[in-house]
N, C-alpha and C positions, 0 to 999 in steps of 0.2 A: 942305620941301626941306632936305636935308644942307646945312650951314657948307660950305663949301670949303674956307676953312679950316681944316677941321680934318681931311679925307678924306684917310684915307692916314697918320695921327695915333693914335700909340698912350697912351692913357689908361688914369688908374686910376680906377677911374667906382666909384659907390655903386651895390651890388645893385638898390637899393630905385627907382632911375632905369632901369632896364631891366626890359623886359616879354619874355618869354621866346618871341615869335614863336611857331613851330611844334612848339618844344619836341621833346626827344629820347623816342626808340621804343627806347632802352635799356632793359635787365631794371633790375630794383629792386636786385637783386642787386649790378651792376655798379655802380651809382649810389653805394647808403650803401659798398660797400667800397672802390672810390675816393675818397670823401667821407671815410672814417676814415681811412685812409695820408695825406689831403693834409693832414687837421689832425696828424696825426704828424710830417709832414717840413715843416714851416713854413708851411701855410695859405696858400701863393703859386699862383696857377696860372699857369705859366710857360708854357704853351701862350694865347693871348690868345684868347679870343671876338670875332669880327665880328659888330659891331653897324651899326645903321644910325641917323639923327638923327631921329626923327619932332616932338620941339619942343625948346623950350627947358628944357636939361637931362633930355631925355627920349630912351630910346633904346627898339631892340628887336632881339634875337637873328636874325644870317639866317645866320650859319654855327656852328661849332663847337659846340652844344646841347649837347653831351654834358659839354662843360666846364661850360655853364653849369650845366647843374643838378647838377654835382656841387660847386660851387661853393654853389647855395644850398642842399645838402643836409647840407655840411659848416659852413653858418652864418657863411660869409666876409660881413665889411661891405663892401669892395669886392674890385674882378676887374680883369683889365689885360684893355682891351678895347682892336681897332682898327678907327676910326670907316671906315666904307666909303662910298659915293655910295647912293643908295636909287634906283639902278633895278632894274630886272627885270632886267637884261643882268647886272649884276654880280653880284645875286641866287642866279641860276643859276650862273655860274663859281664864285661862294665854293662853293655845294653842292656842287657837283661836286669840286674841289680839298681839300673838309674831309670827303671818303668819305662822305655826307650824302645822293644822290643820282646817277644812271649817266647815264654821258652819252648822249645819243641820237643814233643816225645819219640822214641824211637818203636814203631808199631810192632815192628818186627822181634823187639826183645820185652816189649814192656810187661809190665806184671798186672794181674788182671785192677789191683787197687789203681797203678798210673793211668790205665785205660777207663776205669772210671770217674778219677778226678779229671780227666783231659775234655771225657764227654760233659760233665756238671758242667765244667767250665761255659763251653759251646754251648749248650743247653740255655743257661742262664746267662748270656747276654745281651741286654735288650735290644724287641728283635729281632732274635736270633730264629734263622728258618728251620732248628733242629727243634725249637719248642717242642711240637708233639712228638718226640721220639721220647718211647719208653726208655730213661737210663737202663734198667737192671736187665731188661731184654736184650738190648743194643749193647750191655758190656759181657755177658757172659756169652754170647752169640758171638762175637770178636775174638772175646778171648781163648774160646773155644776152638777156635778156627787156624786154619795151619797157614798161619800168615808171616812164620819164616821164611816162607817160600814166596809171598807176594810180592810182582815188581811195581803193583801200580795198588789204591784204593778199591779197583773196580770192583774186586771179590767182595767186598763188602753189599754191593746191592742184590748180590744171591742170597743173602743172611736173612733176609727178609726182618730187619731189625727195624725199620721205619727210614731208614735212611737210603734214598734214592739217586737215580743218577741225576746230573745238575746239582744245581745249587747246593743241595743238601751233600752231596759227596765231595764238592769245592771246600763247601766251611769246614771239614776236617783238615783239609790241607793247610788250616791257620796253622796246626799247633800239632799236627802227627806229619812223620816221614817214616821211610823204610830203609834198610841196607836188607835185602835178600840173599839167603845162602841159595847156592846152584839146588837146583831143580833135581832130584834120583833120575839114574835115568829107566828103573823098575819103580811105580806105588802102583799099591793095591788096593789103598785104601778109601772107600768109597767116597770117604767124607773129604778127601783132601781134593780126591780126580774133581769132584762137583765143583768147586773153587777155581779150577782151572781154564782158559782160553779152549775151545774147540781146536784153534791152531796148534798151543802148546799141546792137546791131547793126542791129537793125528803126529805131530813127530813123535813122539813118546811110542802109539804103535807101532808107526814105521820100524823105529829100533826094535821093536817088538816083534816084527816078522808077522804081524797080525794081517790077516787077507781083506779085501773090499774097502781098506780105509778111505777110499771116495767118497762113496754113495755111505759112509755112517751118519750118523746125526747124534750131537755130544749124549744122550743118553748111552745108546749104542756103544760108543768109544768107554763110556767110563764100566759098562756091564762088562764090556769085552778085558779091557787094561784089567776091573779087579778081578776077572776069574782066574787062580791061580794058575800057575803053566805045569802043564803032566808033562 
């Protein structure tokens, strides 16, 4: 467990006390010739690494990596670090805030603006296989969509929004995830059944007490599920 206090506490800590976490996915490149300029202009890294406490006098990198290993590439004895709390909650904000990792949306609650800054995003990185998807089709088709209920992305390439299974339904996985609420176990509503698994349809029958549920085919299942029950 982190001191308290020292959370929030910027120190000048000995290399050899810090274990370098997840360590940077920086070129080699980048590393030694920032490592050479910093022993050039005074061997200070005036950008500080967040560390976390794991014991006495022992630490380990959860944000700014790219400082640290240019720090130990450059052969500094220590580094101005600041000590952070060691949870996962803070974990995640330092990466996100030290360009280190993208922040994620939640698809299942987002508003229809976060769903289309998410897709711009995807859209315009270069390269990106979502290039030819219409943003303003692909965001009001999503957002339209009863995707409280979605356990996976799949229902997305019923939208017919441009975006297909493979690849194109992968690169959303950068930057959307879901938490789904349970499933009614009565909809009638035509536009939600369509969205749904043919499995998840036939148990939903089942409970339904609806006849032939074998031989239907998910049309059938969703005309049948939305006709009201007399």
């Amino acid at each position: 467990m982190s001191n308290l206090n020292y959370v929030g506490t910027l120190m000048y800590l000995y290399l050899d006390e810090i274990e370098p976490g997840e360590g940077s996915d920086s070129s080699e490149f980048l590393i030694k010739a920032s490592a050479h300029l910093l022993n050039q202009k005074g061997g200070r890294n005036w950008i500080p690494v967040i560390v976390k406490e794991t014991g006495k006098d022992k630490y380990q990198v959860i944000g700014n990596s790219f400082v640290y290993a240019v720090a130990e590439e450059a052969g500094l004895e220590r580094i101005w670090c600041i000590i952070a709390d060691d949870s996962s909650e803070t974990a995640e904000v330092v990466k996100v805030l030290a360009g280190e990792d993208i922040p994620k949306i939640n698809l299942s609650k987002a508003s229809r603006d976060d769903i289309r800054s998410g897709l711009e995003y995807l859209i315009e990185q270069p390269g990106s296989i979502l290039k030819t998807v219409k943003l303003a089709v692909a965001t009001n088709r999503i957002d339209e969509a009863p995707r409280q209920y979605w356990k996976t992305l799949d229902p997305i390439i019923n939208l017919k929004c441009g975006i297909t299974k493979g690849k194109k339904l992968d690169a959303l996985k950068e930057i959307f995830y879901l938490t789904p609420q349970p499933m009614p176990d009565t909809i009638a509503d035509a536009g939600i059944l369509k969205t749904m698994s043919t499995a998840d349809l036939k148990a939903m029958a089942k409970k339904r007490g609806i006849a032939g549920i074998s031989k239907m085919k998910k049309d059938d299942l969703v005309e049948a599920l939305s006709t009201p029950l007399k």
